[in-house]
N, CA, C and O atoms as a printed pandas DataFrame, in Angstrom:
     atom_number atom_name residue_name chain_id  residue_number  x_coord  y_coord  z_coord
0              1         N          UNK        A               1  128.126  -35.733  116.316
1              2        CA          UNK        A               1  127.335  -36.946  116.171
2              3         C          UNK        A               1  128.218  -38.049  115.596
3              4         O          UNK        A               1  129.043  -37.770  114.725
4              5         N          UNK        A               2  128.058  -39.408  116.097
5              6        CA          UNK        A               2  128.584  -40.536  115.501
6              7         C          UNK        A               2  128.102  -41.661  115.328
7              8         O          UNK        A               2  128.060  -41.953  116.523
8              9         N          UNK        A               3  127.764  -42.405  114.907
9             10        CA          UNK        A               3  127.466  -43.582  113.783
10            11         C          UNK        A               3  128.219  -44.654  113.603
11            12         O          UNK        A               3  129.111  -44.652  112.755
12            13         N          UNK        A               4  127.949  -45.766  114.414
13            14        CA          UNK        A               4  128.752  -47.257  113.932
14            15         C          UNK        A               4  127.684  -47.982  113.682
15            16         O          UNK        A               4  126.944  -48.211  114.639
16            17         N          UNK        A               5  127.231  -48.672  111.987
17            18        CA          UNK        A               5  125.893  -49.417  112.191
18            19         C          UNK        A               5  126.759  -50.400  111.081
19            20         O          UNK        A               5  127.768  -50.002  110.499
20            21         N          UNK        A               6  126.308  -51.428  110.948
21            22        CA          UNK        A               6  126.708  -52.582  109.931
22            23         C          UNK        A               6  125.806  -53.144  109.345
23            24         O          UNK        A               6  125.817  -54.229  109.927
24            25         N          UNK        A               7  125.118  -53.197  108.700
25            26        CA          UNK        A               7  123.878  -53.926  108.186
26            27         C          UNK        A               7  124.237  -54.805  106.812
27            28         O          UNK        A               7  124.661  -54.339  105.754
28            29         N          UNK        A               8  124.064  -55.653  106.995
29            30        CA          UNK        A               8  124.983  -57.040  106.102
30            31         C          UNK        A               8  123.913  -58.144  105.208
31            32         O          UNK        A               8  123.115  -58.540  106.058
32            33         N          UNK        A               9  123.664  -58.616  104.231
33            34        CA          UNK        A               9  123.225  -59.956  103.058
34            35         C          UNK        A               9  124.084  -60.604  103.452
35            36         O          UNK        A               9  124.851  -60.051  104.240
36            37         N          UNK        A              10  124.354  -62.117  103.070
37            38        CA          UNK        A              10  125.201  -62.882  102.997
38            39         C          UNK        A              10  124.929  -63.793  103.099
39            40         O          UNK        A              10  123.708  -63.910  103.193
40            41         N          UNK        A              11  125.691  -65.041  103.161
41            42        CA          UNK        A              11  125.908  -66.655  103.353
42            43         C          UNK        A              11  127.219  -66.816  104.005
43            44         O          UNK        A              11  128.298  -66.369  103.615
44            45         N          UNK        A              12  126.951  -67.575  105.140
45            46        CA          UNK        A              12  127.484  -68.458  106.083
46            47         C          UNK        A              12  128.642  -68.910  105.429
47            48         O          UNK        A              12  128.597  -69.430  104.314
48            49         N          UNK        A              13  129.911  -68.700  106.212
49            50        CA          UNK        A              13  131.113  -69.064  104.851
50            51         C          UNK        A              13  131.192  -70.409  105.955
51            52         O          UNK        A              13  131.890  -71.200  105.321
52            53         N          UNK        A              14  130.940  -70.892  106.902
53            54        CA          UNK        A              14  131.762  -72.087  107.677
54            55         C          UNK        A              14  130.231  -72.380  108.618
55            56         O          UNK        A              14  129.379  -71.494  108.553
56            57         N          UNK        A              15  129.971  -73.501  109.380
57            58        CA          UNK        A              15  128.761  -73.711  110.496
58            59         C          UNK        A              15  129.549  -72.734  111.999
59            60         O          UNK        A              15  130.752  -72.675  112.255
60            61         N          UNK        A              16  128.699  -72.244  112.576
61            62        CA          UNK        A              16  129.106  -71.603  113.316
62            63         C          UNK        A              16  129.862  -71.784  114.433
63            64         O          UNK        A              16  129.519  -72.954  114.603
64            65         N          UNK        A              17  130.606  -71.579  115.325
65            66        CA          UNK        A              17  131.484  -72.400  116.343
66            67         C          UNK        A              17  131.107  -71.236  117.549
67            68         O          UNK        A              17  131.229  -70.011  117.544
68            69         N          UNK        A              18  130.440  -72.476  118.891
69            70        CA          UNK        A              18  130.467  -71.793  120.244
70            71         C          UNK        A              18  130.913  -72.055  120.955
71            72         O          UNK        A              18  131.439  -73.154  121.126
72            73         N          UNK        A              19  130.883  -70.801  121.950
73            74        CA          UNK        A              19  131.782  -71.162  123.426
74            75         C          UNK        A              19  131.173  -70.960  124.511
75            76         O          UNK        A              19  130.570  -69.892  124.618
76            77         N          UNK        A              20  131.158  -71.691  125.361
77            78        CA          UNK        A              20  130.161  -71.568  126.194
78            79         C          UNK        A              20  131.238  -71.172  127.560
79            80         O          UNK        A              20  132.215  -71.850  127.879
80            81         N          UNK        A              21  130.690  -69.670  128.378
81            82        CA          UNK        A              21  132.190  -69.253  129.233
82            83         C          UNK        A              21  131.130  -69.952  130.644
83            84         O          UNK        A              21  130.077  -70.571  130.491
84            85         N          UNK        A              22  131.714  -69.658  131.789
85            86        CA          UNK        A              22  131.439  -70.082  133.140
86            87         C          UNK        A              22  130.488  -69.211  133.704
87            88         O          UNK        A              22  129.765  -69.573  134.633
88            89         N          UNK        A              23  130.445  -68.222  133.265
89            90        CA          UNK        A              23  129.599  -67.208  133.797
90            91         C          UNK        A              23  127.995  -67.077  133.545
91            92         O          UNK        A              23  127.164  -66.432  134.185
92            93         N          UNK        A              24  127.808  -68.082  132.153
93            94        CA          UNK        A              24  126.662  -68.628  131.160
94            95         C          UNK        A              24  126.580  -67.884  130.213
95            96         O          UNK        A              24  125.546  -68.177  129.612
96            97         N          UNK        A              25  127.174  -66.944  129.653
97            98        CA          UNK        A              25  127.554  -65.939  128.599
98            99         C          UNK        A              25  127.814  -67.465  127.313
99           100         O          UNK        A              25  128.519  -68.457  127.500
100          101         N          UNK        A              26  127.113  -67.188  126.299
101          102        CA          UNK        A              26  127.247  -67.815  125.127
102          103         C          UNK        A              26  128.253  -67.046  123.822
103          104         O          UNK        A              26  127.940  -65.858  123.752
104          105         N          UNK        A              27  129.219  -67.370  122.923
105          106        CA          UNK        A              27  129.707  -66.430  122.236
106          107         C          UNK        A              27  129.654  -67.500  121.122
107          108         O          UNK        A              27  130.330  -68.521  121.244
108          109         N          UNK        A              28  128.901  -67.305  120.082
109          110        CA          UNK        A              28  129.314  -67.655  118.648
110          111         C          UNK        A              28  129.705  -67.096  117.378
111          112         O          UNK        A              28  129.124  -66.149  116.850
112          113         N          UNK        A              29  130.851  -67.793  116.826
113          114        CA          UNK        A              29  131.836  -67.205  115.633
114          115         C          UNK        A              29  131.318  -67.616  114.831
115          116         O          UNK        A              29  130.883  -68.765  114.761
116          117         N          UNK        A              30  131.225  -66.574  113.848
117          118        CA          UNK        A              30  130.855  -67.084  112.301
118          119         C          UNK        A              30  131.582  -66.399  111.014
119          120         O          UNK        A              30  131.989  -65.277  111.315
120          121         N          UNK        A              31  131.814  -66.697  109.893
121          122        CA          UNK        A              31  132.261  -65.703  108.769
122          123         C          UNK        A              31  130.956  -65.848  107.666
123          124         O          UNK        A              31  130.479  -66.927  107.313
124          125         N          UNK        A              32  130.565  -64.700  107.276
125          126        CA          UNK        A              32  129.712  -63.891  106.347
126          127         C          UNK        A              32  130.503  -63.665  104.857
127          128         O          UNK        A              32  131.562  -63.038  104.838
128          129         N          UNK        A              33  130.146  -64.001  104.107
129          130        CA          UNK        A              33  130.198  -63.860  102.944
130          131         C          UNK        A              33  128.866  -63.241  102.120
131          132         O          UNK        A              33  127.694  -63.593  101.985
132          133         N          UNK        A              34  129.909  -61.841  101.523
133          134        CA          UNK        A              34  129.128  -60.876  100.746
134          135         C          UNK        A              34  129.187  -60.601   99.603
135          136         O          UNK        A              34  130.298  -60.214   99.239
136          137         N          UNK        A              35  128.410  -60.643   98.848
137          138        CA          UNK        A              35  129.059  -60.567   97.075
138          139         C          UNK        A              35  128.460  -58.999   96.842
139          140         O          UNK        A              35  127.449  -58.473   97.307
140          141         N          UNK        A              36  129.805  -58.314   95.663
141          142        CA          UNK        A              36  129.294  -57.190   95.681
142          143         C          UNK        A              36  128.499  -56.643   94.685
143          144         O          UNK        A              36  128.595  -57.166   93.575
144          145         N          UNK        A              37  127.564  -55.500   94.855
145          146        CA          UNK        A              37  126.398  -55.579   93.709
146          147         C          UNK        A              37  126.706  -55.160   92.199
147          148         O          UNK        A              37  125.976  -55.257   91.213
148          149         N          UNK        A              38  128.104  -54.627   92.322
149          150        CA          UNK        A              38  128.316  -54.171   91.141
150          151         C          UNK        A              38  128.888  -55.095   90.124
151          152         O          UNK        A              38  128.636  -54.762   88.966
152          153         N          UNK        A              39  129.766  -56.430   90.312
153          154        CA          UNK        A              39  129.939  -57.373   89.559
154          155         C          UNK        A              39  129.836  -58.758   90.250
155          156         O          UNK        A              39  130.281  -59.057   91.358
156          157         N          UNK        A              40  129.113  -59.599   89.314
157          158        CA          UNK        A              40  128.773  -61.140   90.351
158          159         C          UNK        A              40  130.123  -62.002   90.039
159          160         O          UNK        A              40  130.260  -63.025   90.709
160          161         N          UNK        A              41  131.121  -61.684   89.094
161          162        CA          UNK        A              41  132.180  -62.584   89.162
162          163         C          UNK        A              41  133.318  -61.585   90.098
163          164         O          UNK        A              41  134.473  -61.999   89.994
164          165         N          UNK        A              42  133.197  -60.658   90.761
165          166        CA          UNK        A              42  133.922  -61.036   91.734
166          167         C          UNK        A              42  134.270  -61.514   93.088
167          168         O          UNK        A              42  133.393  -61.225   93.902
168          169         N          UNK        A              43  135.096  -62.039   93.495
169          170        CA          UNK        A              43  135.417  -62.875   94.787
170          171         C          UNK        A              43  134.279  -62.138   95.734
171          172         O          UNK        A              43  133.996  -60.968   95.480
172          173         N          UNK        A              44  133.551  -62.902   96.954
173          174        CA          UNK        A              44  132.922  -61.867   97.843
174          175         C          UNK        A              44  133.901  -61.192   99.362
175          176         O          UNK        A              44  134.898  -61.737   99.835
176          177         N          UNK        A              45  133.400  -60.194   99.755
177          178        CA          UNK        A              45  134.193  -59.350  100.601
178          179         C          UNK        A              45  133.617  -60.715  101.973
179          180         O          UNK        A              45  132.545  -61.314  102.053
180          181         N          UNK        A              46  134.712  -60.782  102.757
181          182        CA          UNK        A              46  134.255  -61.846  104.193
182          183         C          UNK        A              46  134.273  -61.092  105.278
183          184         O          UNK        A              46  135.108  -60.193  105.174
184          185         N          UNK        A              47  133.669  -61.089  106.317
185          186        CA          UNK        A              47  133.264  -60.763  107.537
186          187         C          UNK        A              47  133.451  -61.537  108.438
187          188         O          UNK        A              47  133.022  -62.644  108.112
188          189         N          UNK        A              48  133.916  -61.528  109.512
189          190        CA          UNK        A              48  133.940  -62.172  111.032
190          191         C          UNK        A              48  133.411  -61.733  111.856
191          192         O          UNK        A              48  133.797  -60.718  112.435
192          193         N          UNK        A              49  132.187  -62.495  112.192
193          194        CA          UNK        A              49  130.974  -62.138  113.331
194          195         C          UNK        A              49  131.155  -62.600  114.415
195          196         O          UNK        A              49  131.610  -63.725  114.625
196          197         N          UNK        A              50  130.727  -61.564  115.492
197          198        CA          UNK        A              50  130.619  -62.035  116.902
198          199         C          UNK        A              50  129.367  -62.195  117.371
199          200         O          UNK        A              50  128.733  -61.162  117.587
200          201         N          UNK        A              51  128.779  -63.384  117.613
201          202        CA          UNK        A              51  127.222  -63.193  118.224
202          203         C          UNK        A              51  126.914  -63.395  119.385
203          204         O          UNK        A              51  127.038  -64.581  119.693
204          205         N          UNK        A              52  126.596  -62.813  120.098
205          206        CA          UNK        A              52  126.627  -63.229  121.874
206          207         C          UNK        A              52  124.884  -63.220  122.149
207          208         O          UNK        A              52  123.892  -62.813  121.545
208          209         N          UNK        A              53  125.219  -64.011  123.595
209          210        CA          UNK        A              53  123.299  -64.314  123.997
210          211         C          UNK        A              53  122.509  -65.315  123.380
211          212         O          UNK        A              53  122.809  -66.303  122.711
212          213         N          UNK        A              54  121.401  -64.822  123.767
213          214        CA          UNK        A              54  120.373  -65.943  123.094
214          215         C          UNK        A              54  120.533  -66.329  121.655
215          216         O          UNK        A              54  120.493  -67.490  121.248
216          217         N          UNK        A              55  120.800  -64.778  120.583
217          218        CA          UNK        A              55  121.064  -64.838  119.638
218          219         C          UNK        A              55  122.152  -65.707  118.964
219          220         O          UNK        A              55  121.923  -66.498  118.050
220          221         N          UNK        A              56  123.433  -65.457  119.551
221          222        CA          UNK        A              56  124.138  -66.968  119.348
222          223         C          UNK        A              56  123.701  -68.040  119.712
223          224         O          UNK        A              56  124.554  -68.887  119.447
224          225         N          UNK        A              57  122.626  -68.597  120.293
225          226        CA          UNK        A              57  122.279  -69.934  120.334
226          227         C          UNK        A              57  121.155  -70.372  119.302
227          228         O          UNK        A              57  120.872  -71.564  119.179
228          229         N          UNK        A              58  120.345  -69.108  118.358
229          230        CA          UNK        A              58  119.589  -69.173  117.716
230          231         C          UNK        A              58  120.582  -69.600  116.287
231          232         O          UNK        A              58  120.429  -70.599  115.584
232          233         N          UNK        A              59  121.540  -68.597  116.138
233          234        CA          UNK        A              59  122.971  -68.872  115.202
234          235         C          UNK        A              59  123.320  -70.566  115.343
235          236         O          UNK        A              59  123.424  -71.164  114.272
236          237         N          UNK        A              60  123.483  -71.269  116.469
237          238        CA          UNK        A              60  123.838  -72.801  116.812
238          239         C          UNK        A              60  123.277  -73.288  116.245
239          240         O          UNK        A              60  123.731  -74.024  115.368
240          241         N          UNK        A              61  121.168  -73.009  116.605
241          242        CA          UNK        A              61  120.627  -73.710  116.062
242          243         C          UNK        A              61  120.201  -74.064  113.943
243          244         O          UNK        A              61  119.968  -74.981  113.156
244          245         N          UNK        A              62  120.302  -73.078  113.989
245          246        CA          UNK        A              62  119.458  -72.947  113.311
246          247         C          UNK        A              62  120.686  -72.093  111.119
247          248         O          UNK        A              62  120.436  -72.294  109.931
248          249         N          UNK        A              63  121.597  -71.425  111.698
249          250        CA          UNK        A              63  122.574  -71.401  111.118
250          251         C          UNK        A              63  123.573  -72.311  110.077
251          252         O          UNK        A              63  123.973  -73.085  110.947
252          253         N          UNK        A              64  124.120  -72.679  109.095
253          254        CA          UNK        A              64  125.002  -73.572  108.577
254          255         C          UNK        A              64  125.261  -73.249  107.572
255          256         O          UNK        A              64  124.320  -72.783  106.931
256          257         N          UNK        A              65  126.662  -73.305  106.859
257          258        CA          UNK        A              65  127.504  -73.205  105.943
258          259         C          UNK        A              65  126.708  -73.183  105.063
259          260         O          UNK        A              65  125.860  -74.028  104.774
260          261         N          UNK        A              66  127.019  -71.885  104.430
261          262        CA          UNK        A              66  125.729  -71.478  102.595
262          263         C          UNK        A              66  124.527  -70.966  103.707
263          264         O          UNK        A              66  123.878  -70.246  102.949
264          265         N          UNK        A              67  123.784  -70.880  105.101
265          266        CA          UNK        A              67  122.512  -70.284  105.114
266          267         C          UNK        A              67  123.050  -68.707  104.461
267          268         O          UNK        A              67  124.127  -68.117  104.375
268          269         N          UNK        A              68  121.778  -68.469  104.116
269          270        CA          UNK        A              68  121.489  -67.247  103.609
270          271         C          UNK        A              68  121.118  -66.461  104.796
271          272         O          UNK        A              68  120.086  -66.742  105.405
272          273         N          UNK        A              69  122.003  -65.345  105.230
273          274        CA          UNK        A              69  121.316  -64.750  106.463
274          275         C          UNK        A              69  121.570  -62.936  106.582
275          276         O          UNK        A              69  122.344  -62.476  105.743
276          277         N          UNK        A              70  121.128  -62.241  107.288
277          278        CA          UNK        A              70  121.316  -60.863  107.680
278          279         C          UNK        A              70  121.627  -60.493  108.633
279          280         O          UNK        A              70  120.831  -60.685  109.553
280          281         N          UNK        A              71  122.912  -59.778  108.950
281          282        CA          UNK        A              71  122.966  -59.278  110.262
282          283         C          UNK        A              71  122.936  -57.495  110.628
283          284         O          UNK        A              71  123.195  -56.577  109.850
284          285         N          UNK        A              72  122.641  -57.438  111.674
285          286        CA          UNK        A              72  122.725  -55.940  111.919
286          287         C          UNK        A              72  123.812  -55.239  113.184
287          288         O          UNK        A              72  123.928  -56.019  114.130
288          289         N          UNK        A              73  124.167  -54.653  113.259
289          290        CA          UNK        A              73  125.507  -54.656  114.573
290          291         C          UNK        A              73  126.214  -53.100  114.213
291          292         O          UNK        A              73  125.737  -52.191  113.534
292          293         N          UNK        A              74  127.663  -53.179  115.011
293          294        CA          UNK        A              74  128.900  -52.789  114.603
294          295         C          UNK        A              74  129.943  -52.819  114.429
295          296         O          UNK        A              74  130.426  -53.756  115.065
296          297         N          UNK        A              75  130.768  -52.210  113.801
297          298        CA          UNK        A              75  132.219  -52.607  113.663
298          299         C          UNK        A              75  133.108  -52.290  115.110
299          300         O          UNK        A              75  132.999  -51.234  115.734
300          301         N          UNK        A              76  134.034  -53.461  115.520
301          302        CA          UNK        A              76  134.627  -53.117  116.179
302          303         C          UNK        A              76  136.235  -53.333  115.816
303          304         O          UNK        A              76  136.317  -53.974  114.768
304          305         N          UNK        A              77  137.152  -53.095  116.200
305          306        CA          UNK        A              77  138.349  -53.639  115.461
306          307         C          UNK        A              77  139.312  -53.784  117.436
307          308         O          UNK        A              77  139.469  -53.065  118.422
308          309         N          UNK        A              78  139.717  -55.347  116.923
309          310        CA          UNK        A              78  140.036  -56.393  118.233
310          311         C          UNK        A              78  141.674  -55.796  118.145
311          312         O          UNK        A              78  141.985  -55.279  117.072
312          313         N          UNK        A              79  142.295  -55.829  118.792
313          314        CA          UNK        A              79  143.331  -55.598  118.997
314          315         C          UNK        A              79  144.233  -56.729  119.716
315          316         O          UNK        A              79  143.488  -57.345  120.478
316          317         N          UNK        A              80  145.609  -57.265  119.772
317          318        CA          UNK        A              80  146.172  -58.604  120.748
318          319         C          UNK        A              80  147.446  -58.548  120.146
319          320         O          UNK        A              80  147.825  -58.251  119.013
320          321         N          UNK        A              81  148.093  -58.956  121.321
321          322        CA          UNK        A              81  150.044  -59.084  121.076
322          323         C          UNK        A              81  150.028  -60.450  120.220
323          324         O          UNK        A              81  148.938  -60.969  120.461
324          325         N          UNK        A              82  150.681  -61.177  119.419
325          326        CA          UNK        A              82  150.818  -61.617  118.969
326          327         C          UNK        A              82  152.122  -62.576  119.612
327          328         O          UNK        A              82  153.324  -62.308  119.590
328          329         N          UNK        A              83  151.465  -63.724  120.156
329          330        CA          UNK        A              83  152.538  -64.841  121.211
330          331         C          UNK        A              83  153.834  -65.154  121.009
331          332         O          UNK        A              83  154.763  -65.203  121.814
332          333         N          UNK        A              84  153.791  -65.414  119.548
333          334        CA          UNK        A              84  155.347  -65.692  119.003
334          335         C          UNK        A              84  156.375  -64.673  118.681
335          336         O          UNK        A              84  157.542  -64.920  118.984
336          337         N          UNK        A              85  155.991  -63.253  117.945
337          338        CA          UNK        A              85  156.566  -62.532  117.744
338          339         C          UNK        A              85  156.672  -61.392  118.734
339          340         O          UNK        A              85  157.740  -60.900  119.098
340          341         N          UNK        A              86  155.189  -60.929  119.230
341          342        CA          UNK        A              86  155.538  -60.265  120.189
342          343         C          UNK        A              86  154.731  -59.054  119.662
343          344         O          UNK        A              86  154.734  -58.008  120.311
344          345         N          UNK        A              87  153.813  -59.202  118.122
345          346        CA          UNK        A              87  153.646  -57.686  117.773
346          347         C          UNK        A              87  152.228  -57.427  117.771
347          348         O          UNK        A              87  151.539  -58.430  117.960
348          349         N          UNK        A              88  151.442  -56.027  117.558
349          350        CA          UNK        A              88  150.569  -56.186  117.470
350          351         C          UNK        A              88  149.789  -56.540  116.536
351          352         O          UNK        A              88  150.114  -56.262  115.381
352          353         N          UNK        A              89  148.978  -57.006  116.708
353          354        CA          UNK        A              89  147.775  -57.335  115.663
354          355         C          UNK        A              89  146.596  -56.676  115.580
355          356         O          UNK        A              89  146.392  -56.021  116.602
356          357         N          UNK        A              90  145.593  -56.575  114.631
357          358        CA          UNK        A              90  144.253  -55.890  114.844
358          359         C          UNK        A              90  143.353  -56.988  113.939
359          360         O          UNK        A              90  143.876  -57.755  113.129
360          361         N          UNK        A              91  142.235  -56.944  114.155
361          362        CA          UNK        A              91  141.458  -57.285  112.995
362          363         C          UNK        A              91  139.731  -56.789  113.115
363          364         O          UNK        A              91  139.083  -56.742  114.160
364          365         N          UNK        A              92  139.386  -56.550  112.140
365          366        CA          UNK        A              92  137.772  -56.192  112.201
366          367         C          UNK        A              92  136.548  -57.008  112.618
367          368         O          UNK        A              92  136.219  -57.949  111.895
368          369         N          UNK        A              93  135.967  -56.780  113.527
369          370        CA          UNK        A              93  134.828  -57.850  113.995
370          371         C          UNK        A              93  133.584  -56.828  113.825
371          372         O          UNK        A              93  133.359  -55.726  114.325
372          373         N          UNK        A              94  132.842  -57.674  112.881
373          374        CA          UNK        A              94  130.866  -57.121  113.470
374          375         C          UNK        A              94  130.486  -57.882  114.535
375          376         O          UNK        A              94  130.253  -59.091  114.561
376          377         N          UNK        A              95  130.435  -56.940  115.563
377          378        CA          UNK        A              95  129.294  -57.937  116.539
378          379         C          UNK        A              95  128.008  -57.708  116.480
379          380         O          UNK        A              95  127.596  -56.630  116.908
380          381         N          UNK        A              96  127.270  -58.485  116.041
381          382        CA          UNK        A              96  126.080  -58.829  115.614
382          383         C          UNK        A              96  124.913  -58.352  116.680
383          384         O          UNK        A              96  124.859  -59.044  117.696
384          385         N          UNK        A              97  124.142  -57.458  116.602
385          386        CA          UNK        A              97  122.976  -57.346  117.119
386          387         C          UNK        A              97  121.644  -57.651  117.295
387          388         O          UNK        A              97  120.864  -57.768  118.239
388          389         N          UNK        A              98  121.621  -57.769  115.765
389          390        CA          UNK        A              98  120.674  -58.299  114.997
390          391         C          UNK        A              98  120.833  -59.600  114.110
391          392         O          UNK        A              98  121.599  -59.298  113.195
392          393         N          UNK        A              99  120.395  -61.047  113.980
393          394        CA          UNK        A              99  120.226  -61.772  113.469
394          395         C          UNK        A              99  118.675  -62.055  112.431
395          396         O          UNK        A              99  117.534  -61.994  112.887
396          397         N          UNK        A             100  118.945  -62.288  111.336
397          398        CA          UNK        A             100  117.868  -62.583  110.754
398          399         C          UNK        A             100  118.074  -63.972  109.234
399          400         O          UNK        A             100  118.913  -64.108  108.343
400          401         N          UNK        A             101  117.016  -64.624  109.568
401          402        CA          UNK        A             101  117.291  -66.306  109.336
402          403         C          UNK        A             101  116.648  -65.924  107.405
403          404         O          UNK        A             101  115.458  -65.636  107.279
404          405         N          UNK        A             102  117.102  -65.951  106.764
405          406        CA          UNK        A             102  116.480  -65.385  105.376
406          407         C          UNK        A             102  116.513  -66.418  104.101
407          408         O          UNK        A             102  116.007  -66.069  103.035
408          409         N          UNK        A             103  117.069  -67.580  104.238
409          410        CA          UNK        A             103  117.042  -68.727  103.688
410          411         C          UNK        A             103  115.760  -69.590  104.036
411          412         O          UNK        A             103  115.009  -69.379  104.988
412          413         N          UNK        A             104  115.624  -70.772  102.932
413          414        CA          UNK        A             104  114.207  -71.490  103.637
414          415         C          UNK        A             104  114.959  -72.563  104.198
415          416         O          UNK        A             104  116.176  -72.659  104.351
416          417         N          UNK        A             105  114.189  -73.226  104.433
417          418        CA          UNK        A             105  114.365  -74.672  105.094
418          419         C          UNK        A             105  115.453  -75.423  104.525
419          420         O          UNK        A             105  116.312  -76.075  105.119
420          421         N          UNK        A             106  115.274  -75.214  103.116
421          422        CA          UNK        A             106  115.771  -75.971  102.307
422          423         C          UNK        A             106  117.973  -75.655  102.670
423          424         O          UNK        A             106  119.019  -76.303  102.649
424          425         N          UNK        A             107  117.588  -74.557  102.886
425          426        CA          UNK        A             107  118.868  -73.860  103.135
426          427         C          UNK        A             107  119.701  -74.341  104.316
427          428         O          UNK        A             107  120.909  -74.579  104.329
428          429         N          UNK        A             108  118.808  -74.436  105.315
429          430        CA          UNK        A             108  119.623  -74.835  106.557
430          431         C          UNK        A             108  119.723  -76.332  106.655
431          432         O          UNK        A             108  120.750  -76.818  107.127
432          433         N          UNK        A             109  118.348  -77.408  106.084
433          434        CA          UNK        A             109  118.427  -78.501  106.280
434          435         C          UNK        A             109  118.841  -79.176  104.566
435          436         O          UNK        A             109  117.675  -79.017  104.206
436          437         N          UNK        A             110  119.465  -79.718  103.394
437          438        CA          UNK        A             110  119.619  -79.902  102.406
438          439         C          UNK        A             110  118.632  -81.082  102.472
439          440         O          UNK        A             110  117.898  -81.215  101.493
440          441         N          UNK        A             111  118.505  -81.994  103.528
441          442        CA          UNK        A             111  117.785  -83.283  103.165
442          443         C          UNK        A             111  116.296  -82.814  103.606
443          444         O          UNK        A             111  115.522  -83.750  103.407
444          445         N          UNK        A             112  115.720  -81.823  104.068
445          446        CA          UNK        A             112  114.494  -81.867  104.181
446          447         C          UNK        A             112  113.690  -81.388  102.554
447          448         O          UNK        A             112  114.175  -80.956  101.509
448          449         N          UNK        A             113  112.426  -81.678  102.925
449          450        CA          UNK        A             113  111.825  -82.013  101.628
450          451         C          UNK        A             113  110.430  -81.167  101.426
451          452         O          UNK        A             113  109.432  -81.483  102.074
452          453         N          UNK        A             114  110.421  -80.556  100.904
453          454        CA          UNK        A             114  109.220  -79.572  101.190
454          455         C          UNK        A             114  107.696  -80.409  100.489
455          456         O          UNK        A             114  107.544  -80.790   99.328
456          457         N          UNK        A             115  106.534  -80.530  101.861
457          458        CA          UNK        A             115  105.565  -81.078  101.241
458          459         C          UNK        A             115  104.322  -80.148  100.269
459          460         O          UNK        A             115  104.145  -78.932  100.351
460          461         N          UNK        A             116  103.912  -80.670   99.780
461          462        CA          UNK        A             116  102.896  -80.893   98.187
462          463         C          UNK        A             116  101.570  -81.337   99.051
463          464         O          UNK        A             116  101.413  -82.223   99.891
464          465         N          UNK        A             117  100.866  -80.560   98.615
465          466        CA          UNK        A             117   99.537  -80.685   99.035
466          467         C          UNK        A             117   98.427  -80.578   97.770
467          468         O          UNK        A             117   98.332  -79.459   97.266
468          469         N          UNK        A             118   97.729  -81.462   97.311
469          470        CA          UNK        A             118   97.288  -81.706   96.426
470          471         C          UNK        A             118   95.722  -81.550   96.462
471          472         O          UNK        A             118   95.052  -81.810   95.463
C-alpha cells in the first residue's frame, strides 16, 4: 500500500501567477506559508503549489498575498537540466487538489468593509 496526501493551513506568501496554455488548460503558481505548531517565533516552512483547472481560476480570483487558505493534494518532486550549467535540479511541488478559501473578506479584499446592521 502507498500514500501521497498533503493536507496544508497557511497564507499566501505572493498573489498568485497564471498561465494560460493553448490547449485551455489553466496552471496557477502560488507559495504557502506554514507556521509550525510547536513554536510561533519560528520562521514558517514554504511550499510551492501547483493548481490546475477551474480551481486555479478560483485561486486568480479570489486568492492574494496573506489569504488565509487550505490545500489538499500531493507531493511531487519536478525534476530539469539546469540551462547554464548543465546539472540537474529537483524541487518539491504540491499540486493542489483541493482548494479551500478560509480567510474572510476582509482577507482577500483589505478595503472592503464589513456592514452593521442595527
Amino acid at each position: 500500500m502507498s500514500l501521497n496526501v498533503v493536507n496544508l493551513v497557511g497564507r499566501a506568501g505572493r498573489d498568485p501567477e497564471i498561465k494560460y496554455y493553448e490547449s485551455g488548460t489553466v496552471l496557477c503558481t502560488l507559495t504557502l506559508a506554514v507556521n509550525r505548531r510547536t513554536s510561533k517565533s519560528d520562521e514558517p516552512d514554504w511550499f510551492n503549489l501547483k493548481i490546475w483547472g477551474k480551481t486555479a481560476e478560483i485561486a486568480k480570483n479570489y486568492v492574494r498575498k496573506g489569504s488565509l487558505i487550505g490545500v489538499s493534494g500531493s507531493l511531487r518532486i519536478e525534476t530539469w537540466s539546469d540551462r547554464g550549467t548543465g546539472a540537474n535540479r529537483t524541487s518539491p511541488i504540491i499540486h493542489v487538489d483541493r482548494l479551500e478559501l478560509l480567510g474572510s473578506k476582509k482577507d482577500i479584499d483589505p478595503n472592503a468593509v464589513e456592514s452593521v446592521t442595527q
